[in-house]
C-alpha positions in Angstrom: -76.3 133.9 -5.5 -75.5 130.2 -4.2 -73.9 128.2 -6.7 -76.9 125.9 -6.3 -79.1 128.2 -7.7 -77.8 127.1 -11.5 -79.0 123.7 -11.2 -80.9 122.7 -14.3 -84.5 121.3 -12.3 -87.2 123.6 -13.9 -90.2 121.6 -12.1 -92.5 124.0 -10.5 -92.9 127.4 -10.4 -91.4 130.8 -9.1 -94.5 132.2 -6.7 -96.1 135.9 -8.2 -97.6 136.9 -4.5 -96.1 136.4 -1.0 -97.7 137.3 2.1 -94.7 139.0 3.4 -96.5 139.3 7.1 -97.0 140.8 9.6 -96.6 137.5 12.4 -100.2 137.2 14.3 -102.3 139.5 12.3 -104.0 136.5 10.2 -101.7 135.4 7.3 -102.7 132.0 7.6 -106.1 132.3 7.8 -105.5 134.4 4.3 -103.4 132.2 2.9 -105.9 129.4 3.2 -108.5 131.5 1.5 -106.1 132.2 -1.3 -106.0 128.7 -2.2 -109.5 128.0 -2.4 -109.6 130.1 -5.8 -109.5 128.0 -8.5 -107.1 130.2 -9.9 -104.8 130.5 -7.0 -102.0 127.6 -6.2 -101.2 128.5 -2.2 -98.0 126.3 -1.3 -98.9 123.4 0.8 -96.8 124.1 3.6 -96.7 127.6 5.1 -93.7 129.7 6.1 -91.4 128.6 3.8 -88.7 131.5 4.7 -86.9 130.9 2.1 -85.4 134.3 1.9 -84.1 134.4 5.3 -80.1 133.2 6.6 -78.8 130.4 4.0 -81.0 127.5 5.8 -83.7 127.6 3.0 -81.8 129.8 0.7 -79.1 127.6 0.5 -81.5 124.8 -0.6 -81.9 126.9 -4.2 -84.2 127.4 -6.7 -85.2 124.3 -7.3 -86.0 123.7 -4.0 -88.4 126.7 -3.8 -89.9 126.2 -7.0 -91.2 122.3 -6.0 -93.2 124.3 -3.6 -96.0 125.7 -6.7 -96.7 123.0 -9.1 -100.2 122.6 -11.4 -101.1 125.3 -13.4 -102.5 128.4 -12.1 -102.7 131.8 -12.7 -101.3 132.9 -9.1 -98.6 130.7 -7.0 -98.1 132.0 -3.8 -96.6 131.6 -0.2 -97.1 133.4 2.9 -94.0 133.8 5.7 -94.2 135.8 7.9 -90.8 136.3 9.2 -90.1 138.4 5.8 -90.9 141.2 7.7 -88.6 141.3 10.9 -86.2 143.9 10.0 -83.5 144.7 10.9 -83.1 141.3 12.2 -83.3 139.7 8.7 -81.4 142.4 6.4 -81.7 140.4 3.3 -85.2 139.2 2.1 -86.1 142.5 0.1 -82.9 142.4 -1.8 -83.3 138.4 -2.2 -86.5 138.5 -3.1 -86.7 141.0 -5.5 -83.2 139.4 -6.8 -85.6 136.4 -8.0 -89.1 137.2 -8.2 -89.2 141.2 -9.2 -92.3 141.0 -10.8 -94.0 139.3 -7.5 -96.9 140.6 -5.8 -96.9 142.0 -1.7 -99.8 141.2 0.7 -98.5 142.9 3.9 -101.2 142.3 6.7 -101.5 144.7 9.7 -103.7 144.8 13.0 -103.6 147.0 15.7 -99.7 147.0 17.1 -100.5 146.4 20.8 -103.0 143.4 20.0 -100.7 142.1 17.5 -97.7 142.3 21.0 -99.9 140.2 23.0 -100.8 137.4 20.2 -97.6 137.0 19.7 -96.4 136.7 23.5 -99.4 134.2 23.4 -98.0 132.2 20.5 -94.2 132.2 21.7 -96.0 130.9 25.1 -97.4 127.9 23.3 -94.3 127.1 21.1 -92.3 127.0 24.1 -90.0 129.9 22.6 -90.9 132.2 25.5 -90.3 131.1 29.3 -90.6 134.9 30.9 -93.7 136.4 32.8 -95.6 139.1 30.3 -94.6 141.9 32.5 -90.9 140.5 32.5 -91.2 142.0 28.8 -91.5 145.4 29.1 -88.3 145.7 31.4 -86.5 148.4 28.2 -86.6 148.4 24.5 -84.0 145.8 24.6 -86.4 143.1 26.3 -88.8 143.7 24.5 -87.7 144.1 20.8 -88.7 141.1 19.4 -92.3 141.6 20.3 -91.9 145.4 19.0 -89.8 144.8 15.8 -92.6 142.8 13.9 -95.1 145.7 15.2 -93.2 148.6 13.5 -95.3 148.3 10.5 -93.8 151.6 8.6 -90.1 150.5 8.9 -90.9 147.0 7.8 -92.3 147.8 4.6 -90.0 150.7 3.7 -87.8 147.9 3.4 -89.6 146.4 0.4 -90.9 149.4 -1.1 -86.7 150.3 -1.6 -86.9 147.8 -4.1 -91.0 147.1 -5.3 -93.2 149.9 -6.4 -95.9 151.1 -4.2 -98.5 149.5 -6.7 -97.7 145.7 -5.9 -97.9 146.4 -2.6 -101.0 146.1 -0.8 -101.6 146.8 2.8 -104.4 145.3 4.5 -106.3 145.6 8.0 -106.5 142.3 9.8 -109.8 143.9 11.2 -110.8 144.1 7.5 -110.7 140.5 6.7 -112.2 139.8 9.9 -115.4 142.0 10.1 -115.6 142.1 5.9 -114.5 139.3 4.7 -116.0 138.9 1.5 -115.5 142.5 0.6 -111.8 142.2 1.8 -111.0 139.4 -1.0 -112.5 140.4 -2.9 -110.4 143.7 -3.2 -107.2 141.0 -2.7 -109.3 139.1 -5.6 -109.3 142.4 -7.7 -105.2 142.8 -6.3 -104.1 140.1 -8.0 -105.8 140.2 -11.0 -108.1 137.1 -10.4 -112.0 136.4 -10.7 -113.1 138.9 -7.9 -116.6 137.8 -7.6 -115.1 134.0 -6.0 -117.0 133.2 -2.8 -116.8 130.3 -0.4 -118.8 129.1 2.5 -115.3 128.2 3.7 -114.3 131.7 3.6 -116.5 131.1 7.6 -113.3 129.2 9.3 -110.5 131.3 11.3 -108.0 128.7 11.4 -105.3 129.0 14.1 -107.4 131.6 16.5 -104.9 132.9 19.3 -107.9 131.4 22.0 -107.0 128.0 21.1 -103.7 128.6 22.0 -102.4 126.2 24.8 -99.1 125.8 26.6 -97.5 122.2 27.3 -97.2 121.3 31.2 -93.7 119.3 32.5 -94.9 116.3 30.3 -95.7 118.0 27.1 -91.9 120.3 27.5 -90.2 116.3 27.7 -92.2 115.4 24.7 -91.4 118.0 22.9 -87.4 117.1 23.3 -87.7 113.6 22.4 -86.4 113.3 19.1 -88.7 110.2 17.8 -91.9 112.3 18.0 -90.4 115.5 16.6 -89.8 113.2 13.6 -93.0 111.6 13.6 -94.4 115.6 13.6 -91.9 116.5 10.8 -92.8 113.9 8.5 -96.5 114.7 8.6 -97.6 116.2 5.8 -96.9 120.1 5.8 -101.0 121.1 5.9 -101.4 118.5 8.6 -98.6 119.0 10.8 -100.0 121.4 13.2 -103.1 119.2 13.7 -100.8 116.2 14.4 -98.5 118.5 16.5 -101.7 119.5 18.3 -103.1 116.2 19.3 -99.9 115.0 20.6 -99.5 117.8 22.9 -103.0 118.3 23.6 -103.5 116.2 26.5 -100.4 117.6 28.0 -101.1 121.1 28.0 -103.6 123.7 29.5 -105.3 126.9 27.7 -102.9 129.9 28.1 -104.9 133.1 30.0 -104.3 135.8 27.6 -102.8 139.2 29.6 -104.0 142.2 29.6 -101.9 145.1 29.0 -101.5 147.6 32.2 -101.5 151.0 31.6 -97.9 151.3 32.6 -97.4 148.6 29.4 -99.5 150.9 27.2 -97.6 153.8 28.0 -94.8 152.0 27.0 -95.3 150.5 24.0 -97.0 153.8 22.6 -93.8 155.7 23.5 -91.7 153.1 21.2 -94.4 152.4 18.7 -96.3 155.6 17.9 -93.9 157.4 15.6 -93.6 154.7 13.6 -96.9 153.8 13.2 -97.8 157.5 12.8 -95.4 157.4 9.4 -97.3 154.0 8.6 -100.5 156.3 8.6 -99.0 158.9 6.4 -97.3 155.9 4.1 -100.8 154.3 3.6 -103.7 156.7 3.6 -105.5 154.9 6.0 -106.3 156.1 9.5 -106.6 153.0 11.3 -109.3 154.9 13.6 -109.7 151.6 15.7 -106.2 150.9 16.4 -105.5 151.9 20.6 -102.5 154.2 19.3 
């Protein structure tokens, strides 16, 4: 553990619930729920990846803890990226390392749908430049896309270090179609006032339809240094509005694909056995899921 972890700053708070992912299946929409409980604290900024490479680990504990201040009965964070094995090893280990006791949200939706949000969102950051059907070339091309959708190996990497009781697994189609039932069972999770209700609990924030990508103008913008600044220093819950209405008027709704059958076939053959444990693992059947 870095050195800087000894530093004597106790401000703030170590979190007791991440939303350890998975990436396009709703985690922001939950973590913005979360922290309209008045006994919730939901850090301000989102994806805080601490846990993965030494970028944000290497800023220590004090660091993390600044993130969850007040006094609450939950602190929590949601980042995604926790669960992107084997490309970042570490986070169990690291996380348990510090926060043992925490509590696991680990959202799911179904694998192929969750594939095409995220080529949709990689599109709009500008972190993918290739044609969908580029993607589905061999396993090799498309591995990022299929890593974050193998939902059994992902979380056999926490459960090698947090028991199967402060884990829960939820349905993105849960939260969506039932969403007062669906907190309150994350309500009842964390052992919180279940019967909390909001008329906010109505907003999706973030929807994949709203997703747009940046023409020739809005890729130039995005490189110049004085606006990434200006977007950086915005405050954390604001920044993606700011970082919207900069490149709004530069951009242009992305068409989501469709999946060919040739593309199904493929991604069942890489995906199925996996999520065929994940069925066994969790006791749920996911009857709506396409494989």
């Amino acid at each position: 553990m870095p050195s800087v972890f000894m530093s004597k700053n106790n401000s703030g708070h170590l979190p007791n619930l991440i939303i350890i992912g998975a990436q396009k299946c709703a985690t922001s929409a939950l973590h913005y729920y979360l922290g309209l409980h008045p006994q919730i604290f939901m850090s301000k900024q989102k994806e805080l990846d601490f846990f993965i490479g030494e970028r944000s680990w290497g800023k220590g504990i004090s660091w993390y803890k600044s993130h969850f201040t007040g006094t609450f009965k939950i602190y929590g964070e949601a980042s995604p990226n926790y669960t992107v094995h084997p490309l970042y090893k570490e986070v169990p280990a690291r996380m348990y390392s510090l926060v043992p006791e925490a509590k696991l949200i680990y959202l799911v939706r179904d694998p192929l749908e969750r594939i095409v949000s995220h080529y949709v969102h990689r599109l709009a950051s500008g972190k993918e430049k290739r044609k969908f059907e580029e993607l589905f070339v061999d396993i090799n091309s498309a591995e990022v896309y299929l890593a974050r959708s193998r939902y059994c190996e992902q979380i056999e990497q926490f459960l090698k270090y947090f028991p199967k009781k402060n884990i829960l697994i939820l349905n993105q189609e849960d939260l969506l179609l039932n969403r007062d039932s669906t907190m309150k069972t994350v309500f009842r999770f964390l052992c919180v006032e279940e019967n909390f209700s909001s008329r906010r609990f109505s907003i999706m924030p973030h929807r994949s339809d709203e997703k747009r990508e940046k023409n020739s103008i809005g890729e130039k913008l995005s490189k110049n240094s004085l606006i990434n600044n200006f977007i950086e220093r915005s405050p954390p819950n604001m920044r993606w509005r700011v970082k919207r209405s900069v490149y709004y008027p530069f951009s242009q709704p992305i068409k989501r694909p469709v999946l060919s059958k040739e593309q199904v076939r493929f991604l069942t053959d890489a995906l199925l056995d996996d999520i065929t444990r994940f069925r066994k693992l969790t006791g749920h059947d996911f009857s709506s899921w396409s494989l």
